[in-house]
KEKELUM-649871 format. One record per residue: residue number from 1; y, x, z of N, C-alpha, C, CB in turn. Coordinates in steps of 0.05 Angstrom, whole numbers, m for minus. Glycine has a CB too. Layout:
! residues N
+------+--------+--------+--------+--------+--------+--------+--------+--------+--------+--------+--------+--------+
| resi |    nyy |    nxx |    nzz |   cayy |   caxx |   cazz |    cyy |    cxx |    czz |   cbyy |   cbxx |   cbzz |
+------+--------+--------+--------+--------+--------+--------+--------+--------+--------+--------+--------+--------+
|  NUM |      Y |      X |      Z |      Y |      X |      Z |      Y |      X |      Z |      Y |      X |      Z |
...
+------+--------+--------+--------+--------+--------+--------+--------+--------+--------+--------+--------+--------+
This chain:
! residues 69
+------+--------+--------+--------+--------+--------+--------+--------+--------+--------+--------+--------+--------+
| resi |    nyy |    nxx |    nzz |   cayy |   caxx |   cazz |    cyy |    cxx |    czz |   cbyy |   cbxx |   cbzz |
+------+--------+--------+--------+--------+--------+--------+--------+--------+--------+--------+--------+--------+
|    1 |   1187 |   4121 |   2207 |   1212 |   4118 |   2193 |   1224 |   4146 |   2188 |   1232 |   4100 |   2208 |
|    2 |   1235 |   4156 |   2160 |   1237 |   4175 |   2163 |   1265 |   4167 |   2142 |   1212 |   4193 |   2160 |
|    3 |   1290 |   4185 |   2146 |   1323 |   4179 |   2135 |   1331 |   4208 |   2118 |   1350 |   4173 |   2166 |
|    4 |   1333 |   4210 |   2084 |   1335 |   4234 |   2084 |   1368 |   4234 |   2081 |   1317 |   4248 |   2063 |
|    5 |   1388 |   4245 |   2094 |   1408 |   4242 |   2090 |   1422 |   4272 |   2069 |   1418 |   4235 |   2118 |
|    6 |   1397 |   4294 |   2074 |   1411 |   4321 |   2053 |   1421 |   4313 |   2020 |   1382 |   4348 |   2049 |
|    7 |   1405 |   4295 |   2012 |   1413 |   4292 |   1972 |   1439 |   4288 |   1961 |   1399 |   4266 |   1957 |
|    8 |   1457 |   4264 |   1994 |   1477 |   4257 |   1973 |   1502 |   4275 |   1995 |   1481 |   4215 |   1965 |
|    9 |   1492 |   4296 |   2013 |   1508 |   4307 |   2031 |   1538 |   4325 |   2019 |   1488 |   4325 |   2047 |
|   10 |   1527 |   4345 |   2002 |   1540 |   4359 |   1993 |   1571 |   4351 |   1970 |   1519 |   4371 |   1984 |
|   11 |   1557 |   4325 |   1963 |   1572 |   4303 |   1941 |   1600 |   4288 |   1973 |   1535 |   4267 |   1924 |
|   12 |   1590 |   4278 |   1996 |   1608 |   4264 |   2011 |   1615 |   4286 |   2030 |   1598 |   4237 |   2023 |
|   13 |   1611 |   4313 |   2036 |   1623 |   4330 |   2051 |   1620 |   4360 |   2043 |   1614 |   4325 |   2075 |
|   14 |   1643 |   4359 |   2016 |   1647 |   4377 |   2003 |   1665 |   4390 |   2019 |   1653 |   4371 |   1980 |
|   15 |   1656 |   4423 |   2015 |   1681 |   4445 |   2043 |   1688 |   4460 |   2018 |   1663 |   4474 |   2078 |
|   16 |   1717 |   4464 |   2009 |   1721 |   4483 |   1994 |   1739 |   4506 |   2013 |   1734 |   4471 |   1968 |
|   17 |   1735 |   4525 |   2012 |   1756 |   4555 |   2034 |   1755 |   4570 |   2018 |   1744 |   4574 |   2066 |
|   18 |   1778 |   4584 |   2017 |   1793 |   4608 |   2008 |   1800 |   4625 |   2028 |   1817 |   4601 |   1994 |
|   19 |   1804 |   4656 |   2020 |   1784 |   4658 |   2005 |   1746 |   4652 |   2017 |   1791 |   4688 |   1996 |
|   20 |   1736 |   4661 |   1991 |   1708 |   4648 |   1992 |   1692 |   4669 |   2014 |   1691 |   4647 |   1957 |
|   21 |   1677 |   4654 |   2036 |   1660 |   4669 |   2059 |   1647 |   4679 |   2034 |   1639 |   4650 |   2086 |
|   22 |   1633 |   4700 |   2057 |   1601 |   4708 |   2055 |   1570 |   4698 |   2047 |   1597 |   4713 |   2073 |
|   23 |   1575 |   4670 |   2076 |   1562 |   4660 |   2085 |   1570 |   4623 |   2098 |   1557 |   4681 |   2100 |
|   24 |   1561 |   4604 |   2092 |   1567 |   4584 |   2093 |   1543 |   4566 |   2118 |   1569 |   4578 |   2064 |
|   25 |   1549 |   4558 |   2135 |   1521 |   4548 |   2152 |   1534 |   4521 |   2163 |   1509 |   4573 |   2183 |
|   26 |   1522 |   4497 |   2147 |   1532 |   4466 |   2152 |   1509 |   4451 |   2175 |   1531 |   4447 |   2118 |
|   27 |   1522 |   4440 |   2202 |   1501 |   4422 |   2209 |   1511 |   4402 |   2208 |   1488 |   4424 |   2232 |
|   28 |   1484 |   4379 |   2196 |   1504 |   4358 |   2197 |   1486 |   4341 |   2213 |   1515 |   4345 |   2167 |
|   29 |   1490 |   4321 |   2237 |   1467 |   4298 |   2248 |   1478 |   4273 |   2248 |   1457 |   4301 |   2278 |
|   30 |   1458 |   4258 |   2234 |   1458 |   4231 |   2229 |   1446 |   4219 |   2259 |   1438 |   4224 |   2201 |
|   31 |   1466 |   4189 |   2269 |   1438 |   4188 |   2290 |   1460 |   4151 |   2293 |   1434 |   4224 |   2331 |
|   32 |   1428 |   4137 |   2301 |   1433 |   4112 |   2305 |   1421 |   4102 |   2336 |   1420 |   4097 |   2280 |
|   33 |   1447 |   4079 |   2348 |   1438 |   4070 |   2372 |   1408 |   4052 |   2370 |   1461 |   4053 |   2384 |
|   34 |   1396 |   4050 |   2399 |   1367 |   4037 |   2399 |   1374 |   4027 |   2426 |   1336 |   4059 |   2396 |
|   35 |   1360 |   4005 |   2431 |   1350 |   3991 |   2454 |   1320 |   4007 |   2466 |   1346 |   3959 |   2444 |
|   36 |   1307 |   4020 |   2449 |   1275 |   4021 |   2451 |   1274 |   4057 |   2446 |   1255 |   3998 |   2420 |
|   37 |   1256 |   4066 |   2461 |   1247 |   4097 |   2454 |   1230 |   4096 |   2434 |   1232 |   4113 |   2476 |
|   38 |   1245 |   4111 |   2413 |   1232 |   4122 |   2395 |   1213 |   4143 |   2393 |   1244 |   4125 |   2384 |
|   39 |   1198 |   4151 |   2374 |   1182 |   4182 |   2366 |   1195 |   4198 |   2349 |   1155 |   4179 |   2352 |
|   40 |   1203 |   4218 |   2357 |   1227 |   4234 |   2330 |   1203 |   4250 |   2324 |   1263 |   4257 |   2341 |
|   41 |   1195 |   4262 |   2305 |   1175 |   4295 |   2298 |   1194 |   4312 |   2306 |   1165 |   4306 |   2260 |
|   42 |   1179 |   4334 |   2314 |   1189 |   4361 |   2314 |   1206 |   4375 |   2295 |   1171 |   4374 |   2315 |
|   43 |   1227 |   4381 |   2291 |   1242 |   4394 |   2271 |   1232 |   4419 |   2256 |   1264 |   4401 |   2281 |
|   44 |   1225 |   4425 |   2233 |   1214 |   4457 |   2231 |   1246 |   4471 |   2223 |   1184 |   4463 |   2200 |
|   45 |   1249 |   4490 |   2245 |   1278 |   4497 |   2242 |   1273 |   4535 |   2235 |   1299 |   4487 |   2276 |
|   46 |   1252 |   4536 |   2226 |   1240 |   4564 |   2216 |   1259 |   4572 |   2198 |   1209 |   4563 |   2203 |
|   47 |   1267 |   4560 |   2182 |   1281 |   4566 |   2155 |   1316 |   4577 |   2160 |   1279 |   4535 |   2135 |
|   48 |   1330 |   4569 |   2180 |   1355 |   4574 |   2198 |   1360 |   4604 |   2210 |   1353 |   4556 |   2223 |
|   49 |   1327 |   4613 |   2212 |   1329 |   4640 |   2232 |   1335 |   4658 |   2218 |   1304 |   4651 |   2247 |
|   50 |   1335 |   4661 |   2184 |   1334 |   4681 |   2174 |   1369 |   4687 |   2159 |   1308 |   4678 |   2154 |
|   51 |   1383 |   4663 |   2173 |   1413 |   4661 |   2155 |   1429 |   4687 |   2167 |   1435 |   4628 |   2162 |
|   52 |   1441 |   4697 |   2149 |   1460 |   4721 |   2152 |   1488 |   4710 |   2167 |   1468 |   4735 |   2120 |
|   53 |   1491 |   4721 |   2191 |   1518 |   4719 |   2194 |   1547 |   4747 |   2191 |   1515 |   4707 |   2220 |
|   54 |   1533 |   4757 |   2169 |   1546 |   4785 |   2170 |   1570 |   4778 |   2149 |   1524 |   4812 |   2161 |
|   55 |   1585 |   4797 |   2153 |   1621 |   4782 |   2140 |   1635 |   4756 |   2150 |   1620 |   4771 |   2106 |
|   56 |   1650 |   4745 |   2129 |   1663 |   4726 |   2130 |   1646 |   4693 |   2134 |   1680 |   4732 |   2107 |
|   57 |   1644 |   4687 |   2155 |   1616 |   4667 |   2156 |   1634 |   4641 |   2164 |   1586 |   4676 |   2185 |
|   58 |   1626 |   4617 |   2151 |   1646 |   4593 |   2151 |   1616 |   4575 |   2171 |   1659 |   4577 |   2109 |
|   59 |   1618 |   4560 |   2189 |   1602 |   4549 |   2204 |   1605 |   4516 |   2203 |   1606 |   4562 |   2228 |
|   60 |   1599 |   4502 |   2190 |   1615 |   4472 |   2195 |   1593 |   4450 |   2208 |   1630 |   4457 |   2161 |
|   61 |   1599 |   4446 |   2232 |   1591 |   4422 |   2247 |   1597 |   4400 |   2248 |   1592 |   4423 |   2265 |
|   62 |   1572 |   4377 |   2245 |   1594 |   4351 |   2244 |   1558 |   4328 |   2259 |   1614 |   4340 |   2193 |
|   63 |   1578 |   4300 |   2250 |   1558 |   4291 |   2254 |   1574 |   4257 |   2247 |   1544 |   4301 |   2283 |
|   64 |   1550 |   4235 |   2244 |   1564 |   4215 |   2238 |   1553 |   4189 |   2239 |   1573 |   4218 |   2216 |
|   65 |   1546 |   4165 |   2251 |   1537 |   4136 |   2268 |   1524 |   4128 |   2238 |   1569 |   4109 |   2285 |
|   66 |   1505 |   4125 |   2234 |   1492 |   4105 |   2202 |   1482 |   4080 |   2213 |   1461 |   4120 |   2182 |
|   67 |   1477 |   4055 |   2198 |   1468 |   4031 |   2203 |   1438 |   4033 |   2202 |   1480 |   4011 |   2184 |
|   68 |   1430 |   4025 |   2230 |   1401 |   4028 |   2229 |   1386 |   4011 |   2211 |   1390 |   4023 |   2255 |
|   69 |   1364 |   4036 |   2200 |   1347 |   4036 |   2180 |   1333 |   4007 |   2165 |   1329 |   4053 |   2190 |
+------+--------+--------+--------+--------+--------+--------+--------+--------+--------+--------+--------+--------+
């Protein structure tokens, strides 16, 4: 089972700041209760290492319960 939640992200958790950062770094986690252990894959989080946090850097964390799949 795999949930892509990035396509309609940007559309339901729009950040507008003034003035405008540098640098913008959103996490967002989707996550649903289970009775049963699941198998998650490994995350490839290669692509994160290379983000600039130099200047004005806006960081937004969140996260939010979805109806299992």
């Amino acid at each position: 089972m795999q949930i892509n939640l990035a396509e309609n992200y940007e559309d339901a958790a729009s950040l507008s700041v003034y003035p405008a950062p540098d640098n913008v770094i959103k996490d967002n986690m989707a996550f649903y209760g289970t009775d049963e252990p699941i198998e998650i894959a490994e995350q490839d989080l290669s692509s994160i290492n290379n983000i600039s946090r130099d200047g004005f850097t806006v960081v937004e964390w969140g996260g939010e319960s979805i109806e299992v799949p």
